[in-house]
N, C-alpha and C positions, 0 to 999 in steps of 0.2 A: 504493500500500500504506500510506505513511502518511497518507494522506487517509482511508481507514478505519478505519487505528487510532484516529486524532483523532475520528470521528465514533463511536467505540464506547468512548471514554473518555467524551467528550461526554455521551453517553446513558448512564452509572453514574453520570455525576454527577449527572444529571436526577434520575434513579429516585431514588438517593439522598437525595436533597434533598424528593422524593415522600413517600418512609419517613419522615423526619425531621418535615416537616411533617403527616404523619397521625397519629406519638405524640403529638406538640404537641399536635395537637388535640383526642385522645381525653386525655390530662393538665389539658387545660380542662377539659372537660366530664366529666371521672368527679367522682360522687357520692360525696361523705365520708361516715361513719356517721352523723352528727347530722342530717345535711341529709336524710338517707332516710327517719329516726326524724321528722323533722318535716312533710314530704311526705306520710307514711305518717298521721300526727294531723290534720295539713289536709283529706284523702280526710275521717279516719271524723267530726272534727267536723263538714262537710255531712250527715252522715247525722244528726245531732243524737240523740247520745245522752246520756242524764240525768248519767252520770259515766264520766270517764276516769282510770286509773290507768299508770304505768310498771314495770317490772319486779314483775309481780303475782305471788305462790304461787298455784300451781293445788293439786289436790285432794292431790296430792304434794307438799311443802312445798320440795324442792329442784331442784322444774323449776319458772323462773319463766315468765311470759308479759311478750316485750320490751310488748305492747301488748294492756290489754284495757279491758272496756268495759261499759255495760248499759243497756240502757230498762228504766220500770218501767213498772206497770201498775197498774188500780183510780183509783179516787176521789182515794185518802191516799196510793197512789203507796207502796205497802208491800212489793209483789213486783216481781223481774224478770221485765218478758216477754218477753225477748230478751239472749243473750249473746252477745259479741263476743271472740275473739282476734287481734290481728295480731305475725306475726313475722317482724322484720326480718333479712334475711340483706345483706353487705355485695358477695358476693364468690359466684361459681357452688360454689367448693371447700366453706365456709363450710353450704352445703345439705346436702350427704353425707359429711361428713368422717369418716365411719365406715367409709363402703362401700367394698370395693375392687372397681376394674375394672367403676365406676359407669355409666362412659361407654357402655360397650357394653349391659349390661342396657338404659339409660335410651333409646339406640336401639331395642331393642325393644320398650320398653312405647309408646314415641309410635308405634311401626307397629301394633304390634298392638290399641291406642286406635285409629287411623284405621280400620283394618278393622273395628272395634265399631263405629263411628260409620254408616259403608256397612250392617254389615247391618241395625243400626238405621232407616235409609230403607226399606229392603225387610220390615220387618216390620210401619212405619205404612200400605205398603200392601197390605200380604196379611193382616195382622190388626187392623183399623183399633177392634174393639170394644176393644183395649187402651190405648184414650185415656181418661186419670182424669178422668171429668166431676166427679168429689164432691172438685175442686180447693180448699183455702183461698185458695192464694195465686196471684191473677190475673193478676202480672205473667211467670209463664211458664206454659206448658204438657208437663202431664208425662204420660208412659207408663207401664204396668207391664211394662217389657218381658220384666224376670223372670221374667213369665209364659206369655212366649211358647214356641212349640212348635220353632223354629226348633234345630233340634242345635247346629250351626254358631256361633250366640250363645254359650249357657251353653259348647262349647268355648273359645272367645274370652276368656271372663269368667273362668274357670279358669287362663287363662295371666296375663290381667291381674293376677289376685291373688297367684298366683305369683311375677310379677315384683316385683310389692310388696312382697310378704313378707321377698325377698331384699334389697331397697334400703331400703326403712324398717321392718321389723323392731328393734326398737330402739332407734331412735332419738329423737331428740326431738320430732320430727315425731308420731312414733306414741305416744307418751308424751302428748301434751298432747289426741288427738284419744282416747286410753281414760280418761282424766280426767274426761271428757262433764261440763265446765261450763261449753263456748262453744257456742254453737247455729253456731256461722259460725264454718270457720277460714282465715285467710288470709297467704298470704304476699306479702309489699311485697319488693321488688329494684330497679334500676336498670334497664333498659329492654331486653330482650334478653337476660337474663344467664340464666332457664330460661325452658322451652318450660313451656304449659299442660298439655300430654302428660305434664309428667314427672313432676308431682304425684302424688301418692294420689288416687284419688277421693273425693270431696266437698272438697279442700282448694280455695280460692279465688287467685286473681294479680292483683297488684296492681302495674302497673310505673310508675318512678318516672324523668321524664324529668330530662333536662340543667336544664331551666328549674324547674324543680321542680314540674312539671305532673303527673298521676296519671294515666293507662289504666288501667280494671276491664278487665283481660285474661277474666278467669275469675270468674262468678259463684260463691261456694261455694255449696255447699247444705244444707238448713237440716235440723238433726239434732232438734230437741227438745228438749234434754237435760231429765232431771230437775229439777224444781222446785227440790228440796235441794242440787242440784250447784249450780244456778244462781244461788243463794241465798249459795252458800260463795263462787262468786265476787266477789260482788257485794260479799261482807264485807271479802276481802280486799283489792278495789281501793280501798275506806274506808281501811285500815291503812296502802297504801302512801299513798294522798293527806294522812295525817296526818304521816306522816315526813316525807315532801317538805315537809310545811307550818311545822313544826319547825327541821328544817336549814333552810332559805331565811329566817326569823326570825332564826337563829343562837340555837339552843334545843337545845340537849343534855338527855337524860333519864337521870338516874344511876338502876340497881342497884333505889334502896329509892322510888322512885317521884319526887325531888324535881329542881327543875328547874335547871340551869347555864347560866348564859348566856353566850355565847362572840363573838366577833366573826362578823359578817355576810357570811357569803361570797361574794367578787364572783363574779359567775357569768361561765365563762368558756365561750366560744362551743362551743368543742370537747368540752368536758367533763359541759356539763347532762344532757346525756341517753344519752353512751355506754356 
C-alpha cells in the first residue's frame, strides 16, 4: 500500500513538473505587442508598398488603423491603386471585447462557414457555368455562387450574416471595413489565437509565429473601394509619417505654427510602436 502511495505521489510530481515546464515555455514564446506590430510591417513590406503609416484616421477621425498602407498608380504615381489595413490584436479577448457569450456564437459561425464551404463543392459541380471567366485577378479563381439556384446556400448565407451581425455589429472591426478606404482588411495575431472561420467575410489572417515568422492564414478579399476613400487614406498615412518624423527629430509644433525643439527621444524597445 505504500509502494503505491509513493508511486502516485511520484507521478503528481511528474505531471506537475509537466505543467510547470509547459507555462515556461509558452512564457518564452508569447508575442509582446511590439514584436506583433513589427512581424505584422515585415509581412506587408515584402508586398512592397509605396508608403506605410502607424496608427492612421480612417474616414472617421476616431477609429484609427494600428496598420495601413498604399501603392500608387500612373506614370507620376498621383493615385492609389490599392489600399491596405492591418490590425493588430495582442490577445483572443482583445478581438471581441464587446461581444458577450462570443465563444459560442463564434462556434457557430466556423460550423456553419464549413457547411458553406461543402455546398460550395457541390455547386462547382452541378453549376459549373458559374465560374467568372471575365477574372482581373489571376492569382485565384472565383465563383458567382450568389447566383446559384441551390436553397440550401442562400439559407446558409442568411445564418452567416446573422451571426455577424450579432459578433461584429459595432464594432471596430465593422467600423473600419464601412469606412471603405482599404481595398484589403487584415488581421495579424500570434499563431492560433483565432480560427479563419471566425472572421467576417472578406477580412484577411495573418499569424504571427514565436520566431517572428508570418503565415497568410486567410487571403482577404479585395473590395475596391472608392477612389476618394482611397485617396483620404492615403492623405492620412502622409500626416501620421510626418508626426512620427517630427517627434523622432525631437521637433514639437506649437499652436500658431512655429517650431520647438526639445530633446531627442531615445527610442525604447517596448514603446515605439505600442
Amino acid at each position: 500500500m505504500k509502494k503505491k502511495k509513493s508511486e502516485d505521489q511520484l507521478t503528481l510530481v511528474f505531471d506537475e513538473a509537466e505543467t510547470t515546464a509547459k507555462k515556461n515555455k509558452t512564457a518564452r514564446t508569447s508575442i509582446q505587442p511590439f514584436e506583433l506590430k513589427r512581424a505584422a510591417l515585415g509581412w506587408l513590406i515584402s508586398q512592397k508598398p509605396d508608403a506605410i503609416g502607424h496608427m492612421v484616421p480612417t474616414r472617421i477621425s476616431k477609429y484609427c488603423a494600428d496598420i495601413a498602407a498604399f501603392w500608387s498608380a500612373g506614370r507620376r504615381r498621383l493615385l492609389p491603386k490599392k489600399t491596405l489595413i492591418i490590425e493588430v490584436r495582442n490577445n483572443r479577448g482583445d478581438c471581441w471585447p464587446d461581444c458577450s457569450g462570443h465563444e459560442g456564437l463564434l462556434n457557430q459561425l466556423r460550423d456553419t462557414k464549413e457547411i458553406k464551404r461543402s455546398i460550395e463543392v457541390k455547386i462547382r459541380k452541378v453549376e459549373p457555368h458559374l465560374k467568372d471567366t471575365d477574372n482581373l485577378f489571376n492569382e485565384y479563381e472565383s465563383w458567382r455562387y450568389k447566383e446559384s439556384k441551390n436553397k440550401e446556400y442562400h439559407k446558409c448565407l442568411k445564418e452567416i450574416d446573422k451571426l455577424e451581425r450579432a459578433i461584429y455589429n459595432g464594432s471596430f472591426f465593422e467600423q473600419l471595413r464601412r469606412a471603405e478606404v482599404a481595398d484589403y482588411l487584415y488581421l495579424a495575431v500570434s499563431e492560433g489565437t483565432v480560427h479563419g472561420d471566425e472572421l467576417a467575410d472578406g477580412w484577411g489572417l495573418i499569424y504571427v509565429k514565436p520566431d517572428m515568422s508570418v503565415e497568410l492564414v486567410k487571403t482577404a478579399e479585395f473590395r475596391d473601394c472608392p477612389i476618394e476613400k482611397k485617396m483620404h487614406l492615403a492623405q492620412n498615412v502622409a500626416i501620421t509619417c510626418r508626426k512620427s518624423l517630427l517627434f523622432s527629430m525631437g521637433i514639437r509644433e506649437g499652436a500658431d505654427g512655429r517650431a520647438f525643439f526639445t530633446p531627442i527621444p531615445h527610442r525604447r524597445r517596448g514603446k515605439a510602436l505600442s
